[in-house]
Steps between C-alpha positions, in 0.01 A plus 500: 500500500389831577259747268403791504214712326428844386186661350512796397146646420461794207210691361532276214671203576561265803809255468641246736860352538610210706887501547693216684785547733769580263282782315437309163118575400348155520110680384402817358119564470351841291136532578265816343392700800192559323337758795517185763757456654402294763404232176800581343692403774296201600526336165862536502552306807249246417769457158800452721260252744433291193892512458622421806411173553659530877853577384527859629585613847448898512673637747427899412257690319533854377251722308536803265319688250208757540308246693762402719293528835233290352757228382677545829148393701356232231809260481665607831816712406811505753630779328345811318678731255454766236544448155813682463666325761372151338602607158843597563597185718350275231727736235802490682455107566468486105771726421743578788657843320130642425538863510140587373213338454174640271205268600197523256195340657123503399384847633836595646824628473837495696874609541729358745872594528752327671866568587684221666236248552278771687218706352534837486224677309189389361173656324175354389205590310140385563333778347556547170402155288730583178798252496332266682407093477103591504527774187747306287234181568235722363675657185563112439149422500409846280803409246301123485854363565641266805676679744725207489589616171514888593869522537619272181300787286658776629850300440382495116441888487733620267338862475350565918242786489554730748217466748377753759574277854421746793172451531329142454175615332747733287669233370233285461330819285868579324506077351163523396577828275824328402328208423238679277831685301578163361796405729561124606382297783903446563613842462217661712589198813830567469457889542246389803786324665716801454274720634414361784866436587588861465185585713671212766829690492381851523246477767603225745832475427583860470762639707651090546791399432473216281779306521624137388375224606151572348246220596179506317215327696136508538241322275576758160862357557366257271441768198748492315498817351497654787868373617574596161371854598671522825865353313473816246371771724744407785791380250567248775477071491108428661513137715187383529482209839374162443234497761449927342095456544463376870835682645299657755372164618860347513630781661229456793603126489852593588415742751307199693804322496720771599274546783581186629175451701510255790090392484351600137125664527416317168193336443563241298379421165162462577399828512339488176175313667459766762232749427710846539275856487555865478275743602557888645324789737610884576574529799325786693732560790663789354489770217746223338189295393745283406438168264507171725581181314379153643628183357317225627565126519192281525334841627763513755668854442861409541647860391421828456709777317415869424466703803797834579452395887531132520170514716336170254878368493450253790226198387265366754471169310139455631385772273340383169 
C-alpha cells in the first residue's frame, strides 16, 4: 500500500505524519525544534526508520512550517506549502463543515476562515509572544506547576483574576502582583487563559467573522483552560481535532497525496546517517547584500535559498 509523509518544521517544534492510501494516520511524530532543525528533523526520521521495518512505500512527500524549504531539501519533498494552506486541509479533512480555525502554536498565532470548503481570510501573528505555546511553557515553569496540568487549574478557578494579556511581559508583571495580593495559583491561571484569549480575539481575529464550526488546533489545544476561554468569550461549542498538535504535518501529508506524483523525490529513511550542514554569505553583487543560505550534504551544497534575483538559485553541484 501506498504512504505518504509530511513534516512540517516550526520554530519550536518539528512533527512528522505518515498516512496510507485511504488517509487514516498510521504515525504521528512531535519532535522539540530546539534551534536545529536539521537534528530535529533527522531524529524524527531515524524514529519512523526504526518503525518501518520495510512495510512503507512513500509515494509523496510534502513539507510545511517555517522551515519548509529546509524540510523540502533534507528529506526530498514533492510538494511544498505554507502553513495556512497545510492547516486548513488537515482541518477540513478533520472536520468537513470547519468554518474557522484558531491555531495556537509555540511562538505563533493563526486565523483561517473558510466558506464552503475554501479559505477565505486568514491572519497570523509572529511578533508578539503573549498567547503563545513558548510563554504559557514559561509561566508553567515560574508557577512550579506542569504545563500538563495548566489547563485542569484554570477549570478549578472559581474566582479568575482579571489579568492584563496585551503585552506578554505585562502579564507576566500583572500575575506576579496578583500573586503577591494573596490570590490563588487557580484563579490567577484561569484569568491568564482569559487574557490571552481576549488578546487572541482582539488582535488577530479582529475584524473576522467567527463563525461555527470552530476548530481549535495547535499544541495549546491541549490547555484546557484555554478551550474553556475560547467557549465563554466566543459563546460558541470549541472542537478540538484528534491529530490537533501535528495538523500542519497531516495536512502536508495530504497535499502529497493529492499531488499525485508520478516519481517521488524522497530520500528514503536513511537520511538520518547523512551529515546535512548550513552555512550562509552576503552576497555582494548588488546594494541587496542579500543573505545566501547553503545547505550542504556531505559538503556537497545541494540548495541555496535567500537571494531577491535568483542569481545563487541554480547549484553547480561541484561546489563545496
Amino acid at each position: 500500500m501506498a504512504h505518504y509523509l509530511g513534516v512540517d518544521v516550526g520554530s519550536v517544534s518539528t512533527n512528522l505524519v505518515l498516512i496510507d492510501e485511504d488517509e487514516n494516520v498510521i504515525e504521528s511524530i512531535y519532535i522539540r525544534t530546539q534551534g536545529n532543525p536539521i537534528r530535529a528533523v533527522q531524529e524524527g526520521m531515524k524514529i519512523l526508520a526504526s518503525r518501518n521495518k520495510g512495510a512503507w512505500e512513500v509515494k509523496g512527500v510534502g513539507a510545511t512550517g517555517s522551515g519548509r524549504n529546509l524540510a523540502g531539501v533534507i528529506v526530498g519533498a514533492d510538494v511544498i506549502k505554507n502553513e495556512i494552506t497545510a492547516h486548513a486541509v488537515a482541518s477540513l479533512r478533520e472536520v468537513p463543515d470547519v468554518q474557522t480555525v484558531l491555531e495556537i502554536g509555540g511562538q505563533d498565532s493563526k486565523i483561517i476562515i473558510l466558506r464552503d470548503g475554501v479559505v477565505t481570510d486568514f491572519a497570523m501573528n509572529t511578533v508578539c509572544a503573549a498567547g503563545t505555546g513558548s510563554f504559557l511553557d514559561q509561566q508553567a515553569n515560574r508557577l512550579n506547576i506542569p504545563i500538563e496540568e495548566f489547563g485542569n487549574y484554570a477549570l478549578r478557578s472559581k474566582n479568575p483574576v482579571r489579568i492584563a494579556g496585551r503585552c506578554a511581559v505585562f502579564a507576566e508583571s500583572d500575575m506576579v502582583h496578583k500573586q503577591q495580593l494573596g490570590h490563588r495559583p487557580e484563579d490567577i491561571i484561569r484569568g491568564l487563559c482569559e487574557a490571552l484569549v481576549r488578546n487572541y480575539l482582539n488582535n488577530i481575529a479582529k475584524g473576522k467573522e467567527i463563525r461555527p464550526r470552530i476548530v481549535f488546533q495547535g499544541g495549546v489545544a491541549a490547555n484546557a483552560g484555554m478551550k474553556a476561554a475560547f467557549e465563554d468569550a466566543l459563546g460558541q461549542e470549541i472542537y478540538i481535532p484528534k491529530h490537533y498538535n501535528v495538523m500542519g504535518a497531516l495536512g502536508a501529508a495530504l497535499l502529497a497525496k493529492d499531488a499525485k506524483v508520478s516519481n517521488t523525490s524522497f530520500k528514503g529513511f536513511g537520511i538520518s546517517d547523512i551529515n546535512f550542514t548550513a552555512d550562509s554569505f552576503e552576497c555582494s553583487g548588488c546594494p541587496n547584500h542579500c543573505e545566501v543560505v547553503n545547505i550542504k550534504m556531505e559538503g556537497k551544497v545541494i540548495a541555496r535559498w535567500g537571494d531577491r534575483c535568483n542569481k545563487w538559485k541554480v547549484v553547480d553541484s561541484t561546489v563545496a
